[in-house]
C-alpha positions in Angstrom: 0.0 0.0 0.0 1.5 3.6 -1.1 2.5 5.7 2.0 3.9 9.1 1.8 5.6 10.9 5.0 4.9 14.5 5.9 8.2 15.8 5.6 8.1 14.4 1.8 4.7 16.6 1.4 6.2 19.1 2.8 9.1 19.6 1.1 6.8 19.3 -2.1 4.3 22.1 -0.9 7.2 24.0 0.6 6.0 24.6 3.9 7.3 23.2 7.2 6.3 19.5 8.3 4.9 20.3 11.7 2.4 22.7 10.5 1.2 20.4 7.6 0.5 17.3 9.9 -1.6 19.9 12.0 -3.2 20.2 9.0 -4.1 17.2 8.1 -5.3 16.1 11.7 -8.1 18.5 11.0 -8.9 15.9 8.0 -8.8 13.2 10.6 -6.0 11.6 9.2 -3.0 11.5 11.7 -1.0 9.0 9.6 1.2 6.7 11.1 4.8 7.5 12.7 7.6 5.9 10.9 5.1 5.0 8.4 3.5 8.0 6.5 -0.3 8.9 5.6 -2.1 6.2 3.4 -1.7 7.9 -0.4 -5.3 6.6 -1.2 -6.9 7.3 2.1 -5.4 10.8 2.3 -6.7 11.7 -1.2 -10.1 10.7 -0.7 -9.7 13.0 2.9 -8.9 15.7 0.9 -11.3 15.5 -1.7 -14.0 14.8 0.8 -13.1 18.2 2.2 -13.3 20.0 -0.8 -16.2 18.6 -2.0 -15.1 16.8 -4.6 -16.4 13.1 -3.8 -19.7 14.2 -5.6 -21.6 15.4 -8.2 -21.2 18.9 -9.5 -23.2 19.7 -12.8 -21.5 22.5 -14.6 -23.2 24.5 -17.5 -20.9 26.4 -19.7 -22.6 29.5 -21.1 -20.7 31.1 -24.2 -19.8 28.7 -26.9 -17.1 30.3 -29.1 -13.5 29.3 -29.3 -12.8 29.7 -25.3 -15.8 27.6 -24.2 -15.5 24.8 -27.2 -11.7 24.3 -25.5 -13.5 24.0 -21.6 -16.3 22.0 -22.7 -13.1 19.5 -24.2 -11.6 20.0 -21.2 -10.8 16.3 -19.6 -10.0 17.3 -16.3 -13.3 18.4 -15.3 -14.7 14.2 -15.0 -11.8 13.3 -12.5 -12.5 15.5 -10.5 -16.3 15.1 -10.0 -17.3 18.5 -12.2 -19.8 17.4 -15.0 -20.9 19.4 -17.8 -24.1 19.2 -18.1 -25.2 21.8 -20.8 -23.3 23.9 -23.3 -25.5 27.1 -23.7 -25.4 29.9 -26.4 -27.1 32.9 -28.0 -26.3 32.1 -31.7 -29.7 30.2 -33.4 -27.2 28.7 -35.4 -25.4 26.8 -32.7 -28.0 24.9 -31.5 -28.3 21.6 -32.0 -24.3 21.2 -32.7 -22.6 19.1 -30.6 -19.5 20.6 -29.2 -17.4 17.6 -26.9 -20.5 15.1 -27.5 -22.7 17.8 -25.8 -25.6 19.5 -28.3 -25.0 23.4 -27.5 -28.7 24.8 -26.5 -30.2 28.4 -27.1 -29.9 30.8 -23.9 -33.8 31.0 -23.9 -33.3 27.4 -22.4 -30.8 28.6 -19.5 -33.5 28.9 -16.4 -35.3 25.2 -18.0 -31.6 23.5 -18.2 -30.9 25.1 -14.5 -33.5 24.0 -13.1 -34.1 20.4 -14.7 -30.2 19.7 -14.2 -30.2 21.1 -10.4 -26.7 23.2 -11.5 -25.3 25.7 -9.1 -22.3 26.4 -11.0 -22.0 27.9 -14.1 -18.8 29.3 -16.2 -19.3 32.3 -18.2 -17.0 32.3 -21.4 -19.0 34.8 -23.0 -17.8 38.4 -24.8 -17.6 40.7 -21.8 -20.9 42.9 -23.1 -22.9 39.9 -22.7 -21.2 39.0 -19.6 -23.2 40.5 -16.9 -27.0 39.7 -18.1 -25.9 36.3 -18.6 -24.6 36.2 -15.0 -28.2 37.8 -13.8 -30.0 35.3 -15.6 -27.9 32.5 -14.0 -28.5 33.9 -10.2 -32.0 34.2 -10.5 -32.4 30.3 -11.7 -30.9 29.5 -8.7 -26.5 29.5 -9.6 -24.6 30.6 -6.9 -21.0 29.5 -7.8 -19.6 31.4 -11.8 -16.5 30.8 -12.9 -15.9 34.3 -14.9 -13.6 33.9 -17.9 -15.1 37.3 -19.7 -13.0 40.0 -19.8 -14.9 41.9 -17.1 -15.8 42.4 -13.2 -19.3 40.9 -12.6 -21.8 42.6 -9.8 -23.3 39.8 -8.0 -25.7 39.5 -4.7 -24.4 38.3 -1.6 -24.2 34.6 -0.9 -23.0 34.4 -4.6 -19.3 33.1 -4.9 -17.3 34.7 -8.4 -13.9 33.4 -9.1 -12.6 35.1 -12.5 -10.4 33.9 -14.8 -8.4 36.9 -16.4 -5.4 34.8 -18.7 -4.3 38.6 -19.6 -3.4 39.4 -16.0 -1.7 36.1 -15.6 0.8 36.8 -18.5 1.4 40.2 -17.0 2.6 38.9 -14.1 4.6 36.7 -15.9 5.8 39.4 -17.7 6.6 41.4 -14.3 8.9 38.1 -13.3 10.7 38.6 -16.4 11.3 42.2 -16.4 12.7 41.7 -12.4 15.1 38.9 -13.9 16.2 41.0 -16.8 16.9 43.8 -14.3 18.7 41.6 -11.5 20.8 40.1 -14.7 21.8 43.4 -15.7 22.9 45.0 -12.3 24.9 42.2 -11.6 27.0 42.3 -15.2 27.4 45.4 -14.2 28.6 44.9 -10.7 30.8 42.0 -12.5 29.0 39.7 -10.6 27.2 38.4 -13.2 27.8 34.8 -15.2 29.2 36.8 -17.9 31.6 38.5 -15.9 32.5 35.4 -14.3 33.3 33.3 -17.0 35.4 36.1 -18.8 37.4 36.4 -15.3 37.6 32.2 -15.7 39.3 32.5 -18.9 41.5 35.0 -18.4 43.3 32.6 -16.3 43.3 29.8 -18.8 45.2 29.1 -21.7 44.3 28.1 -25.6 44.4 24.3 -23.1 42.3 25.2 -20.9 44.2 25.1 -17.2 47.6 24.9 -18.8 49.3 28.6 -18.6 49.3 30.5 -22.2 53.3 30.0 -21.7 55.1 27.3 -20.9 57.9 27.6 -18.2 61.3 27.1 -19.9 
């Protein structure tokens, strides 16, 4: 039977052992000393506690090129998310099936809430259409969206938004780079750089590498 030890977790989450078997005894799992925590048993724990051991119908609502690629998405099944309807506001969608699911008209969104008992629904829609199609899914009864639209939705309270903005997460990459760029820089020109290094490593070598340019006589 697989058995991992907290101090491997931990050095995998980066965070210090002691804390993360505090952690976990809030699970009920208090694993075994010498032993580890049961992979299998500690998974299911986990999932347990984030819900994820049932059920979730999904409807995706915004069927262009964004919300074809989610509705393909594989990762949703494993981990207990179904799609259960693919909606959209172009007639000439309906009917077509996008991942094996037949995309439905938006003037079947409250019917396909409410038949499918969803409470969470992803928004992939352009961001002018964005906020109706979020009212509409609150008043069937959603109180969970997943906001990939280009925009900040204004929901009541009890209603949980996450949003998705892929734009923001490539600026912040492009922050990381611009901070390595600049540390890169500063230190070539402290000569601290690799550079800098390397060209002081050479200068001490010959065309042989350690052998002095000239030869003793």
């Amino acid at each position: 039977m697989p058995t991992v030890s907290s101090e491997e977790l931990a050095a995998a989450a980066g965070v210090n052992s002691a804390k993360l078997r505090k952690d976990f005894s809030y699970l009920g799992s208090y694993g075994t000393r010498g032993v580890g925590y049961d992979v299998e048993y500690l998974v299911y724990q986990i999932s347990r506690e984030l819900g994820l051991t049932q059920d979730w119908p999904v409807v995706i609502v915004g069927i262009g090129n964004l919300g074809a690629a989610l509705a393909n998405y594989g990762g949703f099944a494993s981990r207990g998310f179904r799609v259960a309807a693919l909606i959209d506001a172009d007639p000439a969608m309906a009917g077509k099936p996008v991942a094996g699911i037949p995309v439905q008209h938006t003037d079947e969104l409250e019917k396909i809430i409410k038949d499918n008992g969803v409470s969470i629904g992803v928004i992939a829609t352009p961001a002018g259409a964005a906020q109706q199609v979020c009212d509409r899914l609150v008043a069937a009864g959603v109180s969970s969206i997943l906001n990939f639209a280009p925009t900040v939705l204004s929901v009541p309270d009890g209603v949980d938004v996450r949003k998705v903005d892929l734009s923001i997460e490539l600026q912040i990459l492009a922050f990381h780079e611009q901070r390595k760029a600049g540390e890169e820089a500063a230190a070539l020109r402290d000569g601290t750089g690799p550079v800098a290094a390397t060209r002081e490593d050479s200068a001490d070598k010959g065309p042989d590498g350690d052998v002095p340019a000239v030869m003793p006589a």
